[in-house]
NUGU-389145 format. One record per residue: residue in three letters; x, y, z of N, C-alpha, C in turn. Coordinates in pm, whole numbers, padded with zeros to 5 digits, always signed. Layout:
alaXYZXYZXYZ;...
//
This chain:
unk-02239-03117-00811-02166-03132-00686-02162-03000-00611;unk-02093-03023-00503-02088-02876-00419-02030-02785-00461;unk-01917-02784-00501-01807-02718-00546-01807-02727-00698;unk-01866-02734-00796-01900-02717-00945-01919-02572-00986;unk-02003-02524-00901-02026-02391-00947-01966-02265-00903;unk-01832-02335-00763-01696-02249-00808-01606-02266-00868;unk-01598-02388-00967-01472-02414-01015-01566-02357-01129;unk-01655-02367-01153-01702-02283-01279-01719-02143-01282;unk-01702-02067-01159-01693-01928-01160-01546-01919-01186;unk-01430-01998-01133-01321-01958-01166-01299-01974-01274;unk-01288-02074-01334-01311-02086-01506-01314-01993-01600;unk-01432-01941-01563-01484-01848-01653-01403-01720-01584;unk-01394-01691-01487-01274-01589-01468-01150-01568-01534;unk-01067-01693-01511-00947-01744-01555-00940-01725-01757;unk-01061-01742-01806-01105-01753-01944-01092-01586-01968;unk-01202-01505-01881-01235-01381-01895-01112-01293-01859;unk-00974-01326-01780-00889-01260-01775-00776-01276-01868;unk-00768-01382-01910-00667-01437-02000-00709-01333-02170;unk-00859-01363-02198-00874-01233-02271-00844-01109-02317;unk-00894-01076-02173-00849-00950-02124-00716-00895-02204;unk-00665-00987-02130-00493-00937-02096-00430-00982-02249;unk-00477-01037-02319-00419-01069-02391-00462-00953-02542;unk-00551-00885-02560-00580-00850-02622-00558-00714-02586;unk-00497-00640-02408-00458-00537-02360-00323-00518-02437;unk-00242-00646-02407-00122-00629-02447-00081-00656-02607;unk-00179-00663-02707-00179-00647-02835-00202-00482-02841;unk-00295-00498-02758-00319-00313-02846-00207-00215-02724;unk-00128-00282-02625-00027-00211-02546+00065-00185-02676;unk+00097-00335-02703+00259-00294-02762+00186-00194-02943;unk+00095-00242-02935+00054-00134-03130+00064+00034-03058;unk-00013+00056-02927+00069+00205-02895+00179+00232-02899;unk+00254+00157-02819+00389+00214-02786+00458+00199-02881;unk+00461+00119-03022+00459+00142-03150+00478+00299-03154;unk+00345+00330-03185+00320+00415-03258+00345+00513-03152;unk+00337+00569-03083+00434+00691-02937+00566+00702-02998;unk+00648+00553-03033+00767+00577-03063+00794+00629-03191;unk+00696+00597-03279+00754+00666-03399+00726+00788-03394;unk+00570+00834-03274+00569+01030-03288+00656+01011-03218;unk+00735+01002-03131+00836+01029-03012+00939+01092-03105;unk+00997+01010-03244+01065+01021-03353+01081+01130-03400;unk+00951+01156-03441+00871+01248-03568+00878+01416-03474;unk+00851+01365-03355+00890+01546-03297+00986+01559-03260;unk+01098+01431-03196+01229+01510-03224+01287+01519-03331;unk+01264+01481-03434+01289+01524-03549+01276+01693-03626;unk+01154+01703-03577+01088+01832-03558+01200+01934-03483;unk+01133+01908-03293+01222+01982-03259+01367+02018-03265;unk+01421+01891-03345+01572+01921-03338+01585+02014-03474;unk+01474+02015-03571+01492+02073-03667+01527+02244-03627;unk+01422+02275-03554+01377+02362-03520+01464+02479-03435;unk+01492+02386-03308+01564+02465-03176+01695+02408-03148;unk+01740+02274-03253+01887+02264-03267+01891+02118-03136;unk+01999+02053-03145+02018+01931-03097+02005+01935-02954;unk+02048+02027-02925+01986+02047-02776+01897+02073-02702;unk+01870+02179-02707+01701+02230-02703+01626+02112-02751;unk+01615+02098-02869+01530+02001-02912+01522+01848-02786;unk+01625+01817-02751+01607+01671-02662+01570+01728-02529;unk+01620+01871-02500+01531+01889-02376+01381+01958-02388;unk+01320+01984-02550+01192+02022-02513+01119+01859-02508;unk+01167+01811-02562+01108+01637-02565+01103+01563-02448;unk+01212+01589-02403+01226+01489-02261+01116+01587-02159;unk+01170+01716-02173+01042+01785-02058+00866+01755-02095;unk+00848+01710-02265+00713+01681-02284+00705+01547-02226;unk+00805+01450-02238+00765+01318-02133+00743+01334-02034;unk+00827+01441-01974+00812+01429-01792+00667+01452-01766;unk+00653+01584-01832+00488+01648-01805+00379+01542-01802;unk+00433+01475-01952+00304+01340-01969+00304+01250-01841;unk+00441+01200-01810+00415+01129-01658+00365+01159-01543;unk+00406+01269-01543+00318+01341-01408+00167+01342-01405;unk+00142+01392-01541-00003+01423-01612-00089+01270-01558;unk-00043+01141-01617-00076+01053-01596-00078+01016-01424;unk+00045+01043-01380+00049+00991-01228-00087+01011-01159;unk-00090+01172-01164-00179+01249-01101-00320+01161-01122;unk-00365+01125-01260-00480+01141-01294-00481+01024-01240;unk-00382+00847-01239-00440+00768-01192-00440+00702-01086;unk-00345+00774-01025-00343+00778-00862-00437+00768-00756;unk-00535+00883-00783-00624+00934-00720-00764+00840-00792;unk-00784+00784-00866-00885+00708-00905-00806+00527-00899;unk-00695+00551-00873-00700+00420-00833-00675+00388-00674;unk-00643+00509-00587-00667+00473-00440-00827+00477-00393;unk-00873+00543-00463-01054+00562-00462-01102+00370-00494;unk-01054+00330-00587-01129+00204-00637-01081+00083-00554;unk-00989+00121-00524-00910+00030-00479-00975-00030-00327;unk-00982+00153-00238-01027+00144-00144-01160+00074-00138;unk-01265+00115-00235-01405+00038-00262-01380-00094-00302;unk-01313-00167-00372-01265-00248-00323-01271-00371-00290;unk-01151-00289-00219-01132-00410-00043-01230-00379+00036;unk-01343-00339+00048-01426-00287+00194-01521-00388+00113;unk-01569-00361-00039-01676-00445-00042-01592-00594-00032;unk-01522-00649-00105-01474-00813-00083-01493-00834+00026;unk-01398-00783+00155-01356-00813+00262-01533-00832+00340;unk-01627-00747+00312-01755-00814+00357-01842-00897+00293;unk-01815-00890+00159-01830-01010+00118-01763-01143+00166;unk-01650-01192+00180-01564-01288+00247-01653-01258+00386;unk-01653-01174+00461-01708-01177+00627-01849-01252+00601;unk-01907-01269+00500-02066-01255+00529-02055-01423+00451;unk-01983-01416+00373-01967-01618+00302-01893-01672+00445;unk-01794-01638+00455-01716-01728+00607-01806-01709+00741;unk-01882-01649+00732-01950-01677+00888-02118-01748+00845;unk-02154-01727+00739-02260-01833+00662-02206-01957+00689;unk-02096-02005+00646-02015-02110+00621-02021-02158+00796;unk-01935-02111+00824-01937-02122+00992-02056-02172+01051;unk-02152-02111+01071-02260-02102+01107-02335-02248+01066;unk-02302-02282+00981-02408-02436+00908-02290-02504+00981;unk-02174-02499+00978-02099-02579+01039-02130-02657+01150;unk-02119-02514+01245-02170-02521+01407-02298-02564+01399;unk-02442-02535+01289-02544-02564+01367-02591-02731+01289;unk-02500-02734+01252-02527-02904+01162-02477-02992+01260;unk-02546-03144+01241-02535-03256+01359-02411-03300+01256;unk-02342-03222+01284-02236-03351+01185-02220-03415+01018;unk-02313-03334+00988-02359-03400+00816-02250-03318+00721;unk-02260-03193+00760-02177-03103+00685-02052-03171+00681;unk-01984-03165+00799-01844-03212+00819-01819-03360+00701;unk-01885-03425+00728-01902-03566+00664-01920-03558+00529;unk-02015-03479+00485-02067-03406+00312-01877-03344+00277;unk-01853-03281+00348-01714-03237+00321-01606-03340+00274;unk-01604-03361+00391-01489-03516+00425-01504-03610+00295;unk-01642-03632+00248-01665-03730+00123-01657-03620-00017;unk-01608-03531-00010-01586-03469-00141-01452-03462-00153;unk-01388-03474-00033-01199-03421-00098-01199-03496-00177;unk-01201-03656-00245-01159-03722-00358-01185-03613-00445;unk-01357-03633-00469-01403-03517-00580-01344-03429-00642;unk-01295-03347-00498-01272-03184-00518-01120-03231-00578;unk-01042-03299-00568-00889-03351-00567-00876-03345-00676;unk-00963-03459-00756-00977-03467-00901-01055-03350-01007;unk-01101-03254-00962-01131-03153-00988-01054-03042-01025;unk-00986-03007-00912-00886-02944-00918-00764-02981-01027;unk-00733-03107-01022-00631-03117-01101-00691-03111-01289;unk-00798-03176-01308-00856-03131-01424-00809-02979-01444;unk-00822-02912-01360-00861-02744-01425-00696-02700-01381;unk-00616-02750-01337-00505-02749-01332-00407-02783-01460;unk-00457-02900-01513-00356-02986-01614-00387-02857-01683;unk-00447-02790-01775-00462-02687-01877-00309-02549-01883;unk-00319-02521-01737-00255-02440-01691-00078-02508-01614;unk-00073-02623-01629+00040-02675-01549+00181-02631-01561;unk+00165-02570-01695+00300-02522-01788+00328-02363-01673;unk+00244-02334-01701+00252-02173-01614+00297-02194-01482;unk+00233-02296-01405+00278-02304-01257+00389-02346-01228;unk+00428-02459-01361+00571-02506-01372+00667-02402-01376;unk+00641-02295-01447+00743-02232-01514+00731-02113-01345;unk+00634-02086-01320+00651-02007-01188+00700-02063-01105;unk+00701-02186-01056+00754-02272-00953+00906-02214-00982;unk+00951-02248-01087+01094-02259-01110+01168-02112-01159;unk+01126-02042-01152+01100-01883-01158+01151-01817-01002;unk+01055-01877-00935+01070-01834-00757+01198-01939-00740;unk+01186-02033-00765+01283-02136-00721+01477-02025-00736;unk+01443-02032-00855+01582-01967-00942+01557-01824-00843;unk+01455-01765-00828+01481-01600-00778+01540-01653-00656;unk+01499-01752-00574+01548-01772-00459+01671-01813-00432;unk+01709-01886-00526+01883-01920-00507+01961-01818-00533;unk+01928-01725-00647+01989-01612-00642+01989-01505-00531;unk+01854-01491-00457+01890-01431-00402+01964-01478-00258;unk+01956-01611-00224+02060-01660-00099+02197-01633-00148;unk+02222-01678-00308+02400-01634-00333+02432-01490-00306;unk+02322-01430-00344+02340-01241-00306+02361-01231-00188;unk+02331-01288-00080+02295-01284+00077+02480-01353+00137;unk+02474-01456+00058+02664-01509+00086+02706-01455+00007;unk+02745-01356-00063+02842-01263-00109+02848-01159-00059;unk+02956-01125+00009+02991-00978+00087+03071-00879+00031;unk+02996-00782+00009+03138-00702-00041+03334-00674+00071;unk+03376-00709-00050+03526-00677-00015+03552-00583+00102;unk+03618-00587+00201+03622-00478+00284+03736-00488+00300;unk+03756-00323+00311+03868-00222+00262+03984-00208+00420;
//
């Protein structure tokens, strides 16, 4: 069909990120594990060393440094990538949407019609590759839902005035 071989690029996206992320955040939380127990192990150290005080401020000043350390480094390589990017997508998208366009306008009408006779298709398509994932959208639906009532009760509650 027309649309097969993007629901199969998303697929395999959706497959290839779920991966990803899932095996990021196994080996996330086994670091921060293990950070916390050196985190431990040198104030343990330093408090041995330079006494309860000193010791929590040479530690806390080695975090700060590390954050900065980090800021710096991924700041600047992630406004660089970032920027590359959006310039390539965004012409990518310019160069598929005016392709697209273009057969539109120069077709007697077939396209439109080829279209028109796929929404069933695409309908039932979609929801296939949907049912897998329904739990997630459920649970986001009602996620925003709940953020949103909370935040209208935040919006009718005024503080007390004095």
């Amino acid at each position: 069909m027309f649309l097969d071989p993007i629901f199969h690029r998303v697929d395999e996206t959706i497959e290839k990120t779920t991966r990803g992320a899932s095996r990021f955040t196994i080996v996330f939380v086994l670091v921060v594990f293990a950070l916390g127990f050196a985190a431990a192990a040198a104030h343990a150290f330093a408090t041995a060393i330079w006494g309860a005080i000193a010791g929590n401020l040479v530690i806390a000043g080695a975090f700060l440094i590390a954050a900065v350390i980090v800021h710096i480094a991924t700041a600047a390589r992630f406004s660089a990538l970032e920027t590359r990017a959006a310039a390539a997508e965004l012409e990518a998208q310019n160069r598929s949407v005016l392709s697209f366009v273009d057969q539109l306008l120069k077709s007697n009408g077939d396209m439109v019609k080829s279209v028109e006779s796929l929404a069933p298709v695409a309908a039932k398509a979609v929801a296939e590759r949907v049912g897998p994932h329904l739990h997630l959208i459920i649970g986001a639906a009602l996620g925003v839902l709940v953020a949103s009532k909370l935040a209208e009760k935040l919006d009718r509650t005024r503080a007390p005035e004095s």
